[in-house]
FIZA-879659 format. One line per 10 residues: their letters; for each residue x, y, z negated of N, C-alpha, C, O. Coordinates in steps of 0.02 Angstrom, whole numbers, plus 32768, in hexadecimal, padded with zeros to 4 digits. Layout:
REM FIZA-879659
A	X:Y:Z:X:Y:Z:X:Y:Z:X:Y:Z  ...
//
This chain:
REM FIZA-879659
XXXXXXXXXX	6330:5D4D:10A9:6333:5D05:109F:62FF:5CF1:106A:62F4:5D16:103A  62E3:5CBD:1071:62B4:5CAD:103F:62D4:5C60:100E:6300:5C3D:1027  62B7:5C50:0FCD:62C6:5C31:0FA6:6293:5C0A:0F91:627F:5C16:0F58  6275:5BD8:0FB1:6246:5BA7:0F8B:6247:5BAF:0F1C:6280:5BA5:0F06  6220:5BBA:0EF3:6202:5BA6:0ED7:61FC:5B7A:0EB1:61F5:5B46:0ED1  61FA:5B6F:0E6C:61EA:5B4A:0E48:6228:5B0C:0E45:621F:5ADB:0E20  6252:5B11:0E61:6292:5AEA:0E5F:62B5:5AE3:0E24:62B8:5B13:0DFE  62D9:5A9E:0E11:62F9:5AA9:0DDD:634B:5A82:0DCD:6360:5A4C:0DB9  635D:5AAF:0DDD:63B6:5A98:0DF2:63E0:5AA8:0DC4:63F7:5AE1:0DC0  63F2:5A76:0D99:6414:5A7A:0D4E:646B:5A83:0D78:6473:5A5A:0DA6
XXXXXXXXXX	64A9:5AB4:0D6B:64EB:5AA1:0D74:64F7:5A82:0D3D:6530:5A6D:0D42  64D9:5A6E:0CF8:6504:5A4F:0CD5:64CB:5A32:0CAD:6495:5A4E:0CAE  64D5:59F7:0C87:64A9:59C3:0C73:64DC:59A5:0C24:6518:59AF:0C1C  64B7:5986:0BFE:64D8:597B:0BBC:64CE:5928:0BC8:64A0:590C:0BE6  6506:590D:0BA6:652D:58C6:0B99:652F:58AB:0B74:6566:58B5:0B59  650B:587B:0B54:653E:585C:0B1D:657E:5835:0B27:6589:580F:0B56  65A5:5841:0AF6:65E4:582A:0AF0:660E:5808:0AB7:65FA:57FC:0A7E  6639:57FE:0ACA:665A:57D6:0A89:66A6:57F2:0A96:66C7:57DA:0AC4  66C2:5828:0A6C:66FB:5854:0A5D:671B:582C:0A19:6705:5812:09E6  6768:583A:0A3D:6795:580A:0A2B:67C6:5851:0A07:67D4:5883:0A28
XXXXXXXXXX	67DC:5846:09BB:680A:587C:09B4:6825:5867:0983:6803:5859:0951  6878:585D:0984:68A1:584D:0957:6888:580A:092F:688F:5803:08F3  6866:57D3:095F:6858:579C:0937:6808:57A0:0929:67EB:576B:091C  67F5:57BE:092A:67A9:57D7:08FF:6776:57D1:094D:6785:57E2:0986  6737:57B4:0932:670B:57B7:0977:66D9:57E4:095E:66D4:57F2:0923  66AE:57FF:0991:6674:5822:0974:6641:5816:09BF:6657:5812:09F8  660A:5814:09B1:65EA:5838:09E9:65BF:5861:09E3:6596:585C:09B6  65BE:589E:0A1A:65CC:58C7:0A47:659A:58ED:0A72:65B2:58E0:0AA9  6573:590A:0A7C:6569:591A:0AC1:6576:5950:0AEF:6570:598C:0AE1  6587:593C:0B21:65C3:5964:0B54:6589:5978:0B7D:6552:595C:0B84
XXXXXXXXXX	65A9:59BF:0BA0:658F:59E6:0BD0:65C6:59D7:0C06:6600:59EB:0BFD  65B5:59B6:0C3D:65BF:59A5:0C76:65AD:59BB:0CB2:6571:59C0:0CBF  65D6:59C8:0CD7:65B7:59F1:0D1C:65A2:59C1:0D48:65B5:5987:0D51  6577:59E3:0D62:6545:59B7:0DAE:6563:59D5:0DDF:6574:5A10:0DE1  656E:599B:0E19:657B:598D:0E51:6541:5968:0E6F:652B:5935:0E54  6525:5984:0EAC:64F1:5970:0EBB:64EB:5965:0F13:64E7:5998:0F35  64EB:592F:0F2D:64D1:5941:0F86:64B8:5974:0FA8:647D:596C:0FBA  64D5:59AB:0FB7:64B0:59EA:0FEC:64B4:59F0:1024:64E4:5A0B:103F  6476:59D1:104B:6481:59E0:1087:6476:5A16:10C1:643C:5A2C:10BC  648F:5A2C:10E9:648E:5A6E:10FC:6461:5A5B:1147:646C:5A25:1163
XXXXXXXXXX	643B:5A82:115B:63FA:5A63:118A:63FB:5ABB:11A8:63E9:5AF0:1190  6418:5AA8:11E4:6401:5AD9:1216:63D0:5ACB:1258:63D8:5A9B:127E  639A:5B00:1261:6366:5ADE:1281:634C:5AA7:127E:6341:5A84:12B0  633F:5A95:123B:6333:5A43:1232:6349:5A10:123F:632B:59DA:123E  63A7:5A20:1256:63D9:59DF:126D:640C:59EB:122B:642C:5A1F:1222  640B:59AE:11FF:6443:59C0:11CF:6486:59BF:11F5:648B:59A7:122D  64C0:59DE:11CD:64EA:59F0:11EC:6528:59D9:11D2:655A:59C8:11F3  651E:59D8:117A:6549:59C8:114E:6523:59B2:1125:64E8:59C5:1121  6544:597D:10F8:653D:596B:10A4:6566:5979:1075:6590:594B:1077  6576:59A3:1045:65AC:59A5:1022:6597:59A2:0FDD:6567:59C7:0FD7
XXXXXXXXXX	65A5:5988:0FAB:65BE:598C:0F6F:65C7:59C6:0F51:65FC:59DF:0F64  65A3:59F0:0F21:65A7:5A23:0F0B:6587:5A2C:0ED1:655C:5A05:0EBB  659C:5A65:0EB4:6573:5A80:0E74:6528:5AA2:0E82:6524:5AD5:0EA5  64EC:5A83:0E65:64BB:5AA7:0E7D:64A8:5AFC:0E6E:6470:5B12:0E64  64E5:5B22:0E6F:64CF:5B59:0E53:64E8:5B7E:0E7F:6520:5B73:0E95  64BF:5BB5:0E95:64DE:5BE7:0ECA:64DD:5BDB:0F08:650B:5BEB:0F2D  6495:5BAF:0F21:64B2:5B7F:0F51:64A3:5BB1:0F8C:64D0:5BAA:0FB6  6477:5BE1:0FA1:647C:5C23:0FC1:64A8:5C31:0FE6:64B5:5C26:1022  64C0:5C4B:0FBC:6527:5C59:0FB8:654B:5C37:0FD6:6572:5C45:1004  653C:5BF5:0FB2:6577:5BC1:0FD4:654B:5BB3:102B:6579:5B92:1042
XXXXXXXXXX	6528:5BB5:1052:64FF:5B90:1082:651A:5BDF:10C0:653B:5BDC:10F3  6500:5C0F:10A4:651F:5C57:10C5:6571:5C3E:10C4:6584:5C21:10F7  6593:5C45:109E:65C6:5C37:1094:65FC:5C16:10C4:6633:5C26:10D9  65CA:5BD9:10CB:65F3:5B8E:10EE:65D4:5B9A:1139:65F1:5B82:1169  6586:5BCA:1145:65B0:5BD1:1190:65CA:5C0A:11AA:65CD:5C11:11E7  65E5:5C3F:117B:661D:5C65:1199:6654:5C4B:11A2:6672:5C4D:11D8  6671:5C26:115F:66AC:5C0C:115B:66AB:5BD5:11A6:66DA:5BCE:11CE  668B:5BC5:11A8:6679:5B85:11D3:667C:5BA1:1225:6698:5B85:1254  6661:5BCE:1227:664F:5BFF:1275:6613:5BD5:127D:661D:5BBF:12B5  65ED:5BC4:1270:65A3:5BA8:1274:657A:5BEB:127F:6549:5BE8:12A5
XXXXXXXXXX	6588:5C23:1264:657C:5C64:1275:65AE:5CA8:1261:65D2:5CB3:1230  659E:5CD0:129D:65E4:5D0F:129E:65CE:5D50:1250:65F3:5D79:1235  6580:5D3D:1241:6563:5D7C:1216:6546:5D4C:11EA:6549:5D0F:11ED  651C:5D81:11AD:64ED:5D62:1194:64A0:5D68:11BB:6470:5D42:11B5  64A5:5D99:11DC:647B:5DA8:11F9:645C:5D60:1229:6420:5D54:1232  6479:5D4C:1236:646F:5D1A:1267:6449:5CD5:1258:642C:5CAF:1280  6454:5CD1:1205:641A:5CAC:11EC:63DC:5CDB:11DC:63DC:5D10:11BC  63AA:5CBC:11FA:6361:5CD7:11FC:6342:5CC2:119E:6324:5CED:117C  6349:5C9F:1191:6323:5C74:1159:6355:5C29:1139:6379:5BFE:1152  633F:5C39:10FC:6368:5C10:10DD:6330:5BEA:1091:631F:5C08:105E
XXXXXXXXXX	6322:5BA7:10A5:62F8:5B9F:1065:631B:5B49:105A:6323:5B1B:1081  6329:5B53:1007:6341:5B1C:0FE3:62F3:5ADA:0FC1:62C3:5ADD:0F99  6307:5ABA:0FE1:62E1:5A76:0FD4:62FB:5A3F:0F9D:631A:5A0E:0FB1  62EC:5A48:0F59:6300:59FA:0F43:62ED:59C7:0F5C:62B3:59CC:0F71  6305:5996:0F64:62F8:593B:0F66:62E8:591A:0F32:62DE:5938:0EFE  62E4:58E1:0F35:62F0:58AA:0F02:6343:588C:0EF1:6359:5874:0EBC  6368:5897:0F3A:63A9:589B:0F4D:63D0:58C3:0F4C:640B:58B4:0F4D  63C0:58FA:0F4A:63EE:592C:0F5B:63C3:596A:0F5B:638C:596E:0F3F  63E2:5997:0F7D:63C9:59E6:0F8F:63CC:59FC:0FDD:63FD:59E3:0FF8  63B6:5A12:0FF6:63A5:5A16:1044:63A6:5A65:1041:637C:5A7D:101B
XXXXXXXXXX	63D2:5A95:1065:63D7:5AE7:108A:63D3:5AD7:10C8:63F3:5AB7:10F1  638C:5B02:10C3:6367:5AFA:110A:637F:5B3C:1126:6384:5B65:10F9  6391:5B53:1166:63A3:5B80:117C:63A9:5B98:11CC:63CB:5B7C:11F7  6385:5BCB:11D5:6375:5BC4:1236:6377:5C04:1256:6356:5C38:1254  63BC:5BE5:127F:63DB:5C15:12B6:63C8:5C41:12D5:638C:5C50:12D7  63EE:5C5A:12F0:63C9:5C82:1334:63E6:5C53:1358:6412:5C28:134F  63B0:5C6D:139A:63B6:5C3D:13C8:6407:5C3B:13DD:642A:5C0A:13D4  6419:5C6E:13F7:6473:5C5A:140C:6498:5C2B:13E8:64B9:5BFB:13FB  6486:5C4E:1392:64CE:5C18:1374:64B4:5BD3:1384:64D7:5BA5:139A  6460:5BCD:1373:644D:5B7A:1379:646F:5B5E:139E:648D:5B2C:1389
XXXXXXXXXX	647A:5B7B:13F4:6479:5B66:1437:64BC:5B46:1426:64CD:5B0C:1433  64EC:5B87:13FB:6537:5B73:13EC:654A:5B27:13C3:6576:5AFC:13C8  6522:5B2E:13A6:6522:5AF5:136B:6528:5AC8:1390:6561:5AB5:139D  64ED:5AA7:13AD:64CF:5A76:13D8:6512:5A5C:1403:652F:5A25:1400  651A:5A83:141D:656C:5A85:1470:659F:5A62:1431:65BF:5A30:143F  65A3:5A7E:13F0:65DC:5A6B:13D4:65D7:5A3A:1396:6604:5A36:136D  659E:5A14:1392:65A0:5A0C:136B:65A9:59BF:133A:6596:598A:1354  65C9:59BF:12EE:65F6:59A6:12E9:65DA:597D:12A4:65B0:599C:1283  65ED:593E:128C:65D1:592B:1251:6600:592E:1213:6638:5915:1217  65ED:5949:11DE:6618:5953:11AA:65E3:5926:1181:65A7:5933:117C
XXXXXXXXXX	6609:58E9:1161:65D0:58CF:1129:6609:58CF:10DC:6640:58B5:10DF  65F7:58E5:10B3:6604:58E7:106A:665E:58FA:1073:6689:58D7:1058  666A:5926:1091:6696:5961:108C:66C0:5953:103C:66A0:5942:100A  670D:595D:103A:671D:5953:0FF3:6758:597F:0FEA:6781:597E:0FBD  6753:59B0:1028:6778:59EE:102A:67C6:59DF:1054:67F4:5A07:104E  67CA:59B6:106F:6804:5988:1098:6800:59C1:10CD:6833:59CA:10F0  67C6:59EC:10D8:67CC:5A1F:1112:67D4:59F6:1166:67C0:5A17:1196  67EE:59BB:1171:67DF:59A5:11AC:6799:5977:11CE:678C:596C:120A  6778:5963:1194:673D:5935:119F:6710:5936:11C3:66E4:595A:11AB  66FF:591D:11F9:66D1:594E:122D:66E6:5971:1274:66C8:597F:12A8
XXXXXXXXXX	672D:5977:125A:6748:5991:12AA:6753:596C:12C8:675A:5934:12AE  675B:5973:1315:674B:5936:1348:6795:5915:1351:67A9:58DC:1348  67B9:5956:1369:6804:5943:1385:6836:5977:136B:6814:59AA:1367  685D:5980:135E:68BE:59A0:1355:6898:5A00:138E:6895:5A39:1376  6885:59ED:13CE:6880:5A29:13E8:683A:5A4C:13C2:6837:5A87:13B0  681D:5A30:13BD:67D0:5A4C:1394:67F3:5A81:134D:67E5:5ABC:1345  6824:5A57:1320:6839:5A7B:12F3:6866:5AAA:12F8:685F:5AD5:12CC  68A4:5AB9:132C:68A1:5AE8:1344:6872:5B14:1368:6892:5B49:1369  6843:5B1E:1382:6814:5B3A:1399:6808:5B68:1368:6801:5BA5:136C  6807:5B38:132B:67D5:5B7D:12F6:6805:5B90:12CD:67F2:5B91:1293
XXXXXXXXXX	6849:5BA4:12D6:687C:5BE4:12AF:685D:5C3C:12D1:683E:5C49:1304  6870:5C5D:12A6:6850:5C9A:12B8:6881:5CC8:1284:688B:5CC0:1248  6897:5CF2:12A8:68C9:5D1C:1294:68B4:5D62:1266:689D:5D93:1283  68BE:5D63:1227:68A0:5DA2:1201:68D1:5DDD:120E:690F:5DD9:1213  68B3:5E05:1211:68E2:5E54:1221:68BB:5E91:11DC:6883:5EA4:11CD  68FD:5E9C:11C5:68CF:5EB4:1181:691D:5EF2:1179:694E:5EF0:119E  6917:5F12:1154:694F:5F49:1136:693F:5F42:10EF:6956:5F6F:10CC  6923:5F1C:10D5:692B:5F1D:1085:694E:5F0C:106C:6971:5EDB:1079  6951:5F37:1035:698E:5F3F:0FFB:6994:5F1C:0FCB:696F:5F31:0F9F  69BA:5EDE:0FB5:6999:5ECB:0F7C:69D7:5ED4:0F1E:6A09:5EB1:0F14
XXXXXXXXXX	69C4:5EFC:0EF9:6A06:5F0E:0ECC:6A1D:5EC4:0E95:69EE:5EA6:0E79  6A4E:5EB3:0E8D:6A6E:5E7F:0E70:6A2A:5E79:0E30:6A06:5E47:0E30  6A24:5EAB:0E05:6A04:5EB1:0DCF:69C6:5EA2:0DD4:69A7:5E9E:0D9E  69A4:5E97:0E0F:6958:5E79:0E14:695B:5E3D:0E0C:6927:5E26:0DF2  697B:5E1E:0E15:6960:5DD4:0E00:6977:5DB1:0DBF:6960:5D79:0DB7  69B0:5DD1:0D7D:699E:5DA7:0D5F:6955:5DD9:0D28:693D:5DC4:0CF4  6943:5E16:0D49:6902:5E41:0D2D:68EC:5E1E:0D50:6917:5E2C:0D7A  68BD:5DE4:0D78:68A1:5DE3:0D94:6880:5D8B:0D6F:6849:5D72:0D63  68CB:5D74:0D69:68CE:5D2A:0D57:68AF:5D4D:0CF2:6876:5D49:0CDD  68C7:5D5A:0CE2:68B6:5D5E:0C92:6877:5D85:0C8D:685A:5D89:0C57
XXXXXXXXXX	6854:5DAE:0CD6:6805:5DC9:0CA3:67DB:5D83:0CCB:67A5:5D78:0CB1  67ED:5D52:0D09:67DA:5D0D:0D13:67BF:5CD4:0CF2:6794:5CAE:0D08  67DF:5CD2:0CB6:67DB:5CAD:0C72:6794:5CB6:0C63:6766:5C8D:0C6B  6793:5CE7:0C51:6748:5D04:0C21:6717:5CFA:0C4D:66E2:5CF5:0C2D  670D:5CF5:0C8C:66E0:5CE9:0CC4:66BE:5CAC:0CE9:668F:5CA8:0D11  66F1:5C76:0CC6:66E0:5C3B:0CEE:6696:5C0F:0CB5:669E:5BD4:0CA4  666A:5C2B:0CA6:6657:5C16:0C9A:6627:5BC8:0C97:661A:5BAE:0C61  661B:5BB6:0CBE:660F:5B69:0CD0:6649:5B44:0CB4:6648:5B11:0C91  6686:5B6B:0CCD:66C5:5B35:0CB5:66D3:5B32:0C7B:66F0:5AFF:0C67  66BE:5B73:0C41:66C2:5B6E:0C00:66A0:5B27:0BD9:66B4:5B0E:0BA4
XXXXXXXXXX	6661:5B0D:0C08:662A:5B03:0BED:664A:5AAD:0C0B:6650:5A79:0BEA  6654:5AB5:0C34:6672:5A52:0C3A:66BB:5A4C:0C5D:66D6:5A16:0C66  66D7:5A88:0C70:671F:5A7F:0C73:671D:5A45:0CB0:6741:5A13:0CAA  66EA:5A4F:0CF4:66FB:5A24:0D28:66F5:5A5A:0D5E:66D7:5A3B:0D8A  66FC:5A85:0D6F:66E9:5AB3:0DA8:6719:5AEC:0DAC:6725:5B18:0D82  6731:5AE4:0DE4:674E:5B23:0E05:671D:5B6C:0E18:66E0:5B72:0E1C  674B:5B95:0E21:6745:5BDD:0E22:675C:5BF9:0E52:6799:5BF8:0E5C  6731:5C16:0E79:6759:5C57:0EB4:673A:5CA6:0E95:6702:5CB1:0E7E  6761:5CC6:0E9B:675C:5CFF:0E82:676B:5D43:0EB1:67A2:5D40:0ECD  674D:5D75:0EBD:6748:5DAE:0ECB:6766:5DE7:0EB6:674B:5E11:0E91
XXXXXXXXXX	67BA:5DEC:0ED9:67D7:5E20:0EB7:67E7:5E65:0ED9:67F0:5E61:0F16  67ED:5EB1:0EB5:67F9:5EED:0EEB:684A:5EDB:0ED9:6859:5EA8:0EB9  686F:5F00:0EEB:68C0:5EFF:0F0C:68D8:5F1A:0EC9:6915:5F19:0EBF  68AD:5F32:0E99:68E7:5F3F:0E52:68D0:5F0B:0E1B:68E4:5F12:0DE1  68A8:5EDA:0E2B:6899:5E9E:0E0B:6853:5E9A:0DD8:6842:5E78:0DA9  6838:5ECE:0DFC:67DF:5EBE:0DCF:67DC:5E90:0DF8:67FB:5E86:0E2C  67A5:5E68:0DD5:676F:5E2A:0DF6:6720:5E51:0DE6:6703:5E60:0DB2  6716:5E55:0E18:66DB:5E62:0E3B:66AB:5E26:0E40:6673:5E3D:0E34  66A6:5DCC:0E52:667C:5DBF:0E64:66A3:5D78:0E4F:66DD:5D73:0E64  6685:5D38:0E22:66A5:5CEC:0E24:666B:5CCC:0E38:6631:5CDB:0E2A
XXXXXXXXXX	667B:5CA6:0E55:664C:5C6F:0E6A:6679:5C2C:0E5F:66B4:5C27:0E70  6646:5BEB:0E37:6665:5BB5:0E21:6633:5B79:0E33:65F6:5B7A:0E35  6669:5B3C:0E44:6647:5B04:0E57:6670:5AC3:0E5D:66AB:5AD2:0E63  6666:5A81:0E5D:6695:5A54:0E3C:66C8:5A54:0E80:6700:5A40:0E73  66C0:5A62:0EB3:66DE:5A68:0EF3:6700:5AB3:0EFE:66E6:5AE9:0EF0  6744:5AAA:0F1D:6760:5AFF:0F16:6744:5B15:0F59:672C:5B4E:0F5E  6744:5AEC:0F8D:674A:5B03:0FB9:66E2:5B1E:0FCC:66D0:5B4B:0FF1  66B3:5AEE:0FA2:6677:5B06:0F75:665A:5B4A:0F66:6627:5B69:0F74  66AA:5B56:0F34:66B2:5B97:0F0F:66B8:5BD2:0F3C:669C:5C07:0F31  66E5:5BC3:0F79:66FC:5BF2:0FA6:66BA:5C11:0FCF:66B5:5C4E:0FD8
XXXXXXXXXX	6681:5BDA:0FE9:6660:5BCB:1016:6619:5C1B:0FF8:65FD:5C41:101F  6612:5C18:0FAC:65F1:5C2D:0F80:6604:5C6E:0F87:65E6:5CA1:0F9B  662D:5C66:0F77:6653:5CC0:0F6D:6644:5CD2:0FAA:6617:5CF9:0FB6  666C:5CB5:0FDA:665D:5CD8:102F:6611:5CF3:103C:6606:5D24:105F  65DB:5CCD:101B:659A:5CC0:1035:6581:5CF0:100E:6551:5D12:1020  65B7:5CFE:0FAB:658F:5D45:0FAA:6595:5D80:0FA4:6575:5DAB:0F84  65DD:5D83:0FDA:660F:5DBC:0FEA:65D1:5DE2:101D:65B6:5E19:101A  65CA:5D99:1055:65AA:5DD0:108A:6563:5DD7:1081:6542:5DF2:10AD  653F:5DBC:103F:64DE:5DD0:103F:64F3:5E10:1014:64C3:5E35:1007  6547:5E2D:0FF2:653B:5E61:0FE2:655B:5E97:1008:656F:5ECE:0FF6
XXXXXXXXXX	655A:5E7B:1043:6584:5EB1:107D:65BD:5EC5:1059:65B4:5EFB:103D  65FA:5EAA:104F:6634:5EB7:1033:6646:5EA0:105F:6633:5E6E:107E  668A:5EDB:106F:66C9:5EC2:109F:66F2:5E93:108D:6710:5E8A:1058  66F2:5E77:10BD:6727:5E13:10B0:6778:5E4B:10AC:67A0:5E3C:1080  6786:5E7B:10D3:67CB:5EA1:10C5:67BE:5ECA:108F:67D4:5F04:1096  67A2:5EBF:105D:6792:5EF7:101A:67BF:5EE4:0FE7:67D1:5F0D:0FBD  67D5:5E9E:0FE6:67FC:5E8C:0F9D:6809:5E40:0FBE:680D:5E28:0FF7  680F:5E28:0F7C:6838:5DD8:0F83:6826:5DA1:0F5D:681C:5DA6:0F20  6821:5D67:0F7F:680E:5D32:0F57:6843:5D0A:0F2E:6876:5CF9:0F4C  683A:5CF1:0EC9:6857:5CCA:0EB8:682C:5C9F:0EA8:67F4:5CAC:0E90
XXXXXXXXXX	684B:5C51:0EB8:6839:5C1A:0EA0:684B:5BF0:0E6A:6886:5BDE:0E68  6824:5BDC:0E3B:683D:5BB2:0E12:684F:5B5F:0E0D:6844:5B33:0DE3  687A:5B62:0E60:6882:5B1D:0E86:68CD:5B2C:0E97:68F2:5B5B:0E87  68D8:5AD8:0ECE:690F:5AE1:0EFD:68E7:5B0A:0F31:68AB:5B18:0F35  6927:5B1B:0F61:6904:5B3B:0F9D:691C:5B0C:0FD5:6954:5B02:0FED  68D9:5AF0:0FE4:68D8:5AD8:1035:68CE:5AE6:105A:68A9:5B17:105E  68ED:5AC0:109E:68D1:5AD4:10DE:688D:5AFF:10EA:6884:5B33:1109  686A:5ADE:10CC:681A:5AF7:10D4:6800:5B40:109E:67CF:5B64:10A6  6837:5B44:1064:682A:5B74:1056:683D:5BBE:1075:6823:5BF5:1068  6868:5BB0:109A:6897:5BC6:10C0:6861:5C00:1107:6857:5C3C:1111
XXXXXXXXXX	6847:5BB1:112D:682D:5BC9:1168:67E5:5BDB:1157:67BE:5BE0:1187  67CE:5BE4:111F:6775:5BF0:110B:6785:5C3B:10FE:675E:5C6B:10FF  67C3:5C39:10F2:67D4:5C9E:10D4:67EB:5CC4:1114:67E6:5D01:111C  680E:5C8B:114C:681A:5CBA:1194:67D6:5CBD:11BD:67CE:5CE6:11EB  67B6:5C9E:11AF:6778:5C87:11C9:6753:5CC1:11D2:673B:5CCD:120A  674A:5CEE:119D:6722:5D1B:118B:674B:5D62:1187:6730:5D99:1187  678C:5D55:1184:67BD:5DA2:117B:67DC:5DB0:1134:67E7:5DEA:1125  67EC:5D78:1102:6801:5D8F:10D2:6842:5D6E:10E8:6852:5D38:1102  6871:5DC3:10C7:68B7:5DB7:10D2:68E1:5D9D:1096:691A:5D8C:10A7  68D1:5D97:1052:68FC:5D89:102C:68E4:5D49:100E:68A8:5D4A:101A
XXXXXXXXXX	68F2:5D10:0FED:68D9:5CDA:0FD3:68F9:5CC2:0F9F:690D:5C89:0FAB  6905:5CD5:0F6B:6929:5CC1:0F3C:68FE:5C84:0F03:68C3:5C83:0EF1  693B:5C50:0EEF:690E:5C27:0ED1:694E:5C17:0E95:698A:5C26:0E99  691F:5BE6:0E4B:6947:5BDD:0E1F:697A:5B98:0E1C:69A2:5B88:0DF1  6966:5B78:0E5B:69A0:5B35:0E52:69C9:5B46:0EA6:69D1:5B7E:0EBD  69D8:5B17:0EBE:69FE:5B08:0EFB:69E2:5B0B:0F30:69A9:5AF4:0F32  69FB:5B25:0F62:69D3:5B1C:0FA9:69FE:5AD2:0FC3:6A2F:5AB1:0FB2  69C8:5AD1:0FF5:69E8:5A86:1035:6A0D:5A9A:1055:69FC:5AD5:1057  6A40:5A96:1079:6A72:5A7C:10BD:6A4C:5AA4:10EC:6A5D:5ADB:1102  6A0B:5A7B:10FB:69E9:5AA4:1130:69C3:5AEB:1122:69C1:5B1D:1146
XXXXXXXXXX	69A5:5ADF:10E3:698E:5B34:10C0:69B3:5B60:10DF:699F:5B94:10F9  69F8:5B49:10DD:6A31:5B85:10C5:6A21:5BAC:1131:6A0F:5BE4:1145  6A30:5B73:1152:6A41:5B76:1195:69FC:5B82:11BC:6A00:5B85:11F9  69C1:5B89:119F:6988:5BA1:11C6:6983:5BE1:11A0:6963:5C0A:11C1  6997:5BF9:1162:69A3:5C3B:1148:69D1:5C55:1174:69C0:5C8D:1187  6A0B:5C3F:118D:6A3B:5C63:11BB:6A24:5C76:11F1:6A31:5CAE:1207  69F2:5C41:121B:69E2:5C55:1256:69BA:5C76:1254:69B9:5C96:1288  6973:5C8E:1219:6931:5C9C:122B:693A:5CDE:11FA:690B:5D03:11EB  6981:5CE8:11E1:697A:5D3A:11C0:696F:5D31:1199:693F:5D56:118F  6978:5D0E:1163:694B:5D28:111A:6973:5D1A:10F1:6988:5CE1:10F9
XXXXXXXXXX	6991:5D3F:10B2:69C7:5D3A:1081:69AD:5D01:1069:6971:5CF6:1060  69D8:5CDE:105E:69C5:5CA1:1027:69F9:5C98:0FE7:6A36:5C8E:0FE8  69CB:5C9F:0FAE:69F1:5CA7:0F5F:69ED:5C61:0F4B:69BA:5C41:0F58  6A1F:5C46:0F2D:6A09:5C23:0EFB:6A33:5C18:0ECA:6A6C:5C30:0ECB  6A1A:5BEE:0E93:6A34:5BF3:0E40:6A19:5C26:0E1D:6A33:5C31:0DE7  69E8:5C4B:0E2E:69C8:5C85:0DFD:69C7:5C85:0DBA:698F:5C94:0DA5  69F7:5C78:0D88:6A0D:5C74:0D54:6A31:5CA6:0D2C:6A6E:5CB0:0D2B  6A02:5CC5:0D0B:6A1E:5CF8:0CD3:6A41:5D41:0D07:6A21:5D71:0D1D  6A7A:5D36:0D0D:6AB2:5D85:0D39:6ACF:5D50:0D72:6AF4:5D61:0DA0  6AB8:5D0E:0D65:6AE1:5CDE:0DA0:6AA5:5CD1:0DE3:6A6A:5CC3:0DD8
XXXXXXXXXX	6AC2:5CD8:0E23:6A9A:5CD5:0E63:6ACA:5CBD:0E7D:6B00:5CC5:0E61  6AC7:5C8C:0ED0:6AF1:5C8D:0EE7:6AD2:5C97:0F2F:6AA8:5C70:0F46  6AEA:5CCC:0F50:6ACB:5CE7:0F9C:6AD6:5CB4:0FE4:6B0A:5C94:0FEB  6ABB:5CB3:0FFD:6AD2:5C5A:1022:6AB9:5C74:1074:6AC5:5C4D:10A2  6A99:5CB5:1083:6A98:5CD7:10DF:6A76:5D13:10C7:6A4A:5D1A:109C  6A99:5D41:10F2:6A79:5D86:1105:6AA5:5DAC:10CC:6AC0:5DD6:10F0  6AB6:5DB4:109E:6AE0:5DC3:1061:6AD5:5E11:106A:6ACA:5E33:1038  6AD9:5E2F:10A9:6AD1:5E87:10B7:6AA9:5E93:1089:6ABC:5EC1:1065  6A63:5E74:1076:6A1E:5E8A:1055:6A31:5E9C:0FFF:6A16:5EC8:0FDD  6A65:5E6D:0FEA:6A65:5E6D:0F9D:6A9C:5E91:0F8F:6AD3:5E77:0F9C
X	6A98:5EDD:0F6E:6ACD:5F00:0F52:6AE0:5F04:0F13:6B11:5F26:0F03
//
């Protein structure tokens, strides 16, 4: 994959401000995270616009079309080169001919995405269409995740720095983290990690993802998407999270808090 050059894509930018404490004003200047327009351009037809952190954007573009089925490999993108704007950021990226052909037959407009996970789909049968059932035998021990949630902390760096961005994280089954990727969007965060699970040929059944979000629908089907069976996150899943985790195989945790989890489908995986 190649990388245009001379680019310059700040995730975080400084503020002035006016901080309010116990009566007392001062000002300030704050480090604030960027959110920026990225649009994703296959064969020179954009495809998506989303809202994102400009960092890692690689990652996140690989990422969003596995999760996506825009493509089955990485292999399948030929070239990948990032364009700033005046507007935004442009990932240029070009198929092989099959998936193009696929794209084209199916294809669908997502504009400024806000992680709702339905935006873009046509009809009720389209979104069934894309459940996909993970088949995995992994083990996962009670004690990995709150080891997993407390060496998390020390890692989120962006979030140290303006405290607006979520975290997906890369864990093996006794609770190292291996790999975080962060961005003001979780489902962003997810897209990242996926994108640089597979440029490092790591098995999607090797370990488990925690998030430092709720778990939605969409976080849900971006992890069956690709074959990850466990998904544990630190707030609440949705109604539907819970029930496309039931159908599509994949344990779903949530409350990742300290020795507290609460297991919500598949429960065999966590001993």
């Amino acid at each position: 994959m190649q990388h245009e050059t001379g680019l310059v894509i700040e995730a975080h930018n400084s503020y002035g401000a006016y901080r309010w404490m116990g009566g007392a004003v001062s000002h300030s200047d704050e480090t604030v995270a960027e959110e920026v327009p990225v649009a994703l351009v296959y064969n020179g037809i954009s495809h998506a616009v989303m809202l994102a952190t400009p960092l890692d954007l690689e990652d996140f573009a690989l990422g969003f079309s596995l999760s996506e089925c825009i493509v089955g490999r990485a292999g399948e993108i030929h070239d990948l080169d990032i364009i700033e704007r005046d507007n935004g950021i442009e990932v240029h990226m070009r198929l092989s001919a099959e998936r193009a052909q696929i794209l084209n037959e199916h294809r669908r407009t997502l504009a400024g995405r806000t992680g709702c996970g339905l935006c873009g789909t046509e009809s009720l049968d389209q979104l069934a269409k894309r459940a996909t059932t993970v088949q995995s035998s992994a083990v996962l021990t009670s004690g990995a995740l709150p080891r997993a949630l407390s060496a998390l902390q020390d890692m989120q760096h962006l979030f140290h720095l303006t405290g607006a961005v979520h975290a997906a994280a890369w864990c093996d089954f006794n609770g190292g983290i291996h790999l975080v990727r962060e961005d003001v969007g979780r489902h962003n965060a997810l897209d990242k990690l996926i994108g640089s699970l597979a440029t490092q040929r790591k098995p999607f059944d090797g370990g488990f993802v925690l998030m430092t979000s709720r778990a939605s629908y969409e976080i849900v089907q971006k992890a069956a998407a690709v074959g990850i069976a466990v998904v544990a996150a630190v707030s609440a899943p949705t109604g539907m999270a819970v029930r496309v985790a039931i159908e599509s195989g994949v344990t779903l945790i949530g409350f990742v808090r300290g020795e507290r989890h609460c297991v919500y489908s598949h429960p065999e995986r966590v001993h």
